[in-house]
Backbone as JSON Lines, residues from 0, in Angstrom:
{"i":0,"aa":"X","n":[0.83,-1.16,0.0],"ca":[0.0,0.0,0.0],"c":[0.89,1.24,0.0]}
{"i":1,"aa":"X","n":[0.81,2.07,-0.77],"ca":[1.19,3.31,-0.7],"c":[0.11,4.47,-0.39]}
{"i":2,"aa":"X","n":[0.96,5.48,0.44],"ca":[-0.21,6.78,1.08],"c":[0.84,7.75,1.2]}
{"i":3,"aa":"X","n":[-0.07,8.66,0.96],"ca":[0.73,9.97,0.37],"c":[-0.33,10.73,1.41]}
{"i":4,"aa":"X","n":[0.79,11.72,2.3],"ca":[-0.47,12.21,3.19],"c":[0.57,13.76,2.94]}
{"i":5,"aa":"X","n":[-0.35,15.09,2.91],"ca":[0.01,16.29,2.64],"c":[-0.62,17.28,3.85]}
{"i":6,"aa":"X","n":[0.0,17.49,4.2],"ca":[-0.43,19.49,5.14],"c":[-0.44,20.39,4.01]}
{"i":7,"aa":"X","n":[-1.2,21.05,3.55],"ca":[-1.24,22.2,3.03],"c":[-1.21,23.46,3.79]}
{"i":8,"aa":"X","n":[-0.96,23.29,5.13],"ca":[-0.42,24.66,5.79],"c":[1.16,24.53,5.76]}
{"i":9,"aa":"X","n":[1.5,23.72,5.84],"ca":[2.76,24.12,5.94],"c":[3.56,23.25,4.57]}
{"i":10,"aa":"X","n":[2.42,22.8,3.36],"ca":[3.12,22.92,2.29],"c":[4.1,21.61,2.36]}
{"i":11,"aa":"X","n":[3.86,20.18,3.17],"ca":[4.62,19.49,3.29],"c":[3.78,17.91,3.0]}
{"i":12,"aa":"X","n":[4.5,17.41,2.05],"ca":[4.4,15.94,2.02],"c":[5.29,14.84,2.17]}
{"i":13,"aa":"X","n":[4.24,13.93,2.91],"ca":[5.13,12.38,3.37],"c":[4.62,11.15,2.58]}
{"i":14,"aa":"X","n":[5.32,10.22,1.85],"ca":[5.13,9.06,1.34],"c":[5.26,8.35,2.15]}
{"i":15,"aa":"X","n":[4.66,7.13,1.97],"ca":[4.79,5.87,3.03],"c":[4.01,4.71,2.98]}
{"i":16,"aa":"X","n":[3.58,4.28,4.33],"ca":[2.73,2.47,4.13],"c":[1.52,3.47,5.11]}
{"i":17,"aa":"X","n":[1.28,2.39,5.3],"ca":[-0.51,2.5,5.72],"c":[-0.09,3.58,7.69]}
{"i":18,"aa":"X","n":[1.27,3.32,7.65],"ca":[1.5,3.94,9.29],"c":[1.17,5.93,8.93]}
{"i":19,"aa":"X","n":[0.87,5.93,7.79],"ca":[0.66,7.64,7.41],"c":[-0.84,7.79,8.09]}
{"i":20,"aa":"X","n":[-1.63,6.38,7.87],"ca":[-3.58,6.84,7.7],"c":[-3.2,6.85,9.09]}
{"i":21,"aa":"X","n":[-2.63,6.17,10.27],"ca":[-3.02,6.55,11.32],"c":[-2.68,7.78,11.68]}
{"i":22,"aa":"X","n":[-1.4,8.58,11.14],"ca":[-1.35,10.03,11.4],"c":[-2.07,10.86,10.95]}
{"i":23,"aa":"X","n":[-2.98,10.78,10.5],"ca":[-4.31,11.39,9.57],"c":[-5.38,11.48,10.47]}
{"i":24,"aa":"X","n":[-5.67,12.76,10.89],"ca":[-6.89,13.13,11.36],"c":[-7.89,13.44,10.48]}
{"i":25,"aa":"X","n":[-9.37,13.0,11.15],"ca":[-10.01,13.59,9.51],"c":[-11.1,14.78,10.1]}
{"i":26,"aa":"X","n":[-10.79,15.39,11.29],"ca":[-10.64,16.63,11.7],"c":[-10.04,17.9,11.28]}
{"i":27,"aa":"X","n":[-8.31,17.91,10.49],"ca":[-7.36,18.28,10.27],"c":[-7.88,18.52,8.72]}
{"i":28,"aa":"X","n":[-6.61,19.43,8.05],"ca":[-6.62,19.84,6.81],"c":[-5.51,19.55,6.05]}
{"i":29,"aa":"X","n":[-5.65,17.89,6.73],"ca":[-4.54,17.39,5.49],"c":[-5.37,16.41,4.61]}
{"i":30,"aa":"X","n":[-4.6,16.25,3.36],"ca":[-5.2,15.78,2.4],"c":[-4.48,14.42,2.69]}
{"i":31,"aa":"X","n":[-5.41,13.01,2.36],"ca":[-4.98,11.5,2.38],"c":[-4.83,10.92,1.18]}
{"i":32,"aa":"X","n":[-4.15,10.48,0.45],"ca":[-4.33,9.52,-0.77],"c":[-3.69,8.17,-0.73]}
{"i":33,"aa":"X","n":[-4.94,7.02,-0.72],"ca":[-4.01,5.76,-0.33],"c":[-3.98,5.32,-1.86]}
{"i":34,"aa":"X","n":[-3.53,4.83,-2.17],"ca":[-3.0,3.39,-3.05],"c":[-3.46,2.32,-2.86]}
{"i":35,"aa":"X","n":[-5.11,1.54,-3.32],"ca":[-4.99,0.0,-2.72],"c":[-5.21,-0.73,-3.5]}
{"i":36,"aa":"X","n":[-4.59,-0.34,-4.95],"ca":[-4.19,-1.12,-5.92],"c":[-3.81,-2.33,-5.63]}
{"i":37,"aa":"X","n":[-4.3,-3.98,-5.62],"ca":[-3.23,-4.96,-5.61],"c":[-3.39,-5.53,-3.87]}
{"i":38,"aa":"X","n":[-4.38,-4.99,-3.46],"ca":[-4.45,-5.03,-1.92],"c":[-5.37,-6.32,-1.49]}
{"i":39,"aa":"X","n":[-4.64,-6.97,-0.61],"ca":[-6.02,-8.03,0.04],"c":[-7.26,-7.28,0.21]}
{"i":40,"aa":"X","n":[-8.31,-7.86,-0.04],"ca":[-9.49,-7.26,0.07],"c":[-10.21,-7.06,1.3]}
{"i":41,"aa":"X","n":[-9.49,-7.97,1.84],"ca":[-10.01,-8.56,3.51],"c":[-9.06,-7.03,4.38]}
{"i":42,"aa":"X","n":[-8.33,-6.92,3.81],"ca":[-7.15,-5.71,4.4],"c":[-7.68,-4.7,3.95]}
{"i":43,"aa":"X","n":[-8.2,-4.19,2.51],"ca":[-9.0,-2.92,2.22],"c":[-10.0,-3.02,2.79]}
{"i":44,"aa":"X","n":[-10.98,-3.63,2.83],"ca":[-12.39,-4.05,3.91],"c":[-12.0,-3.64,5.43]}
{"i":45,"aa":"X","n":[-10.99,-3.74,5.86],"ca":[-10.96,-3.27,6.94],"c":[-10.45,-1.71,7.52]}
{"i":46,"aa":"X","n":[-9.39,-1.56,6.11],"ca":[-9.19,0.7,6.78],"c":[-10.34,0.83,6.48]}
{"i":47,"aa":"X","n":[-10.9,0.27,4.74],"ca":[-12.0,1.45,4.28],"c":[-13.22,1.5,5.81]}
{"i":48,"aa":"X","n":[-13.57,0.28,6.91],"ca":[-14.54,0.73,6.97],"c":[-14.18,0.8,8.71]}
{"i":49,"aa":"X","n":[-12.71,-0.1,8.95],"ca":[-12.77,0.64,10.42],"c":[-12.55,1.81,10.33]}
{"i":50,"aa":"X","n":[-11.1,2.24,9.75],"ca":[-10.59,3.72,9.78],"c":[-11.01,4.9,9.04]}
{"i":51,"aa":"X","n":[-12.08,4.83,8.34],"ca":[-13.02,5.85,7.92],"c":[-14.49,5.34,7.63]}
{"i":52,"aa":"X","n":[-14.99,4.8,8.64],"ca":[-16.27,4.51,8.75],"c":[-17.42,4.23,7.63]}
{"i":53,"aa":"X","n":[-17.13,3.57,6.83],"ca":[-17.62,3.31,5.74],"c":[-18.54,2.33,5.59]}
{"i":54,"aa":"X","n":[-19.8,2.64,5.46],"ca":[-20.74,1.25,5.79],"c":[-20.6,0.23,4.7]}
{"i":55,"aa":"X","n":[-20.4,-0.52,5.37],"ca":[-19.51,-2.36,5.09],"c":[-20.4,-2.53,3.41]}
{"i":56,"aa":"X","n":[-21.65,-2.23,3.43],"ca":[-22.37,-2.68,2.36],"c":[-21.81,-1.88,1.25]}
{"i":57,"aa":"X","n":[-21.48,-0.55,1.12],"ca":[-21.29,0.5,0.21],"c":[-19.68,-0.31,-0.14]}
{"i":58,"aa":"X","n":[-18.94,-0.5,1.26],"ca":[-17.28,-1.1,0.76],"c":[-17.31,-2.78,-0.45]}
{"i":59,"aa":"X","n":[-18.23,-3.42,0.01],"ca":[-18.01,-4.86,-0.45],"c":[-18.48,-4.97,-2.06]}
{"i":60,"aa":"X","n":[-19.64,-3.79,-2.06],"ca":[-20.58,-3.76,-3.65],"c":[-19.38,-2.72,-4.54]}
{"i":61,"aa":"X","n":[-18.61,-2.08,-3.47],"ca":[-17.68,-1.06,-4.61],"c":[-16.2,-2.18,-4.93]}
{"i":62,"aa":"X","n":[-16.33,-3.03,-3.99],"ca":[-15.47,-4.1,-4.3],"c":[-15.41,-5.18,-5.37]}
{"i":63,"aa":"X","n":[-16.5,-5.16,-5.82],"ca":[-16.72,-6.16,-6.71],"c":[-16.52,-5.45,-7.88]}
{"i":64,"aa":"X","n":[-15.81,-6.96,-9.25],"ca":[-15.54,-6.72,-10.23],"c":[-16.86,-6.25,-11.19]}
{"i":65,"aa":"X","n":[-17.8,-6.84,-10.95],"ca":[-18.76,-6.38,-12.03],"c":[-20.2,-5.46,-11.34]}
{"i":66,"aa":"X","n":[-20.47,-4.58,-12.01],"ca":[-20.97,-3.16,-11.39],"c":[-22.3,-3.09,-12.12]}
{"i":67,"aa":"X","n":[-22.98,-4.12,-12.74],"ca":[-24.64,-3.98,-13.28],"c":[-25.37,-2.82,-13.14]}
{"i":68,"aa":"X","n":[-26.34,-1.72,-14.08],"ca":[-26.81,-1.43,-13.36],"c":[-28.05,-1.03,-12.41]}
């Protein structure tokens, strides 16, 4: 996993692994961008919906390969 987490007050970005989302408040005015290209699903299933509260149903249907509509 790659995450790219930015302050735009002070104009500063950090690359890294998933130890960035826990420095990420989502209070704060930094911007998050993860990477979960290539990711266990069972492992994306779990930031997307412990660490930003994402109801489980919206994570598992955006998970799937085929999108009917």
């Amino acid at each position: 996993m790659r995450v790219l987490l930015h302050d735009p007050a002070t104009d500063s970005t950090r690359f890294g692994g998933d130890e960035l989302i826990r420095d990420w408040t989502p209070d704060g005015n930094e911007w998050l961008w993860i990477d979960l290209d290539r990711e266990d699903r069972a492992f994306e299933n779990h930031i997307l919906v412990e660490r930003f509260a994402l109801v489980p149903l919206a994570v598992s249907d955006a998970q799937r390969h085929r999108h009917p509509p």
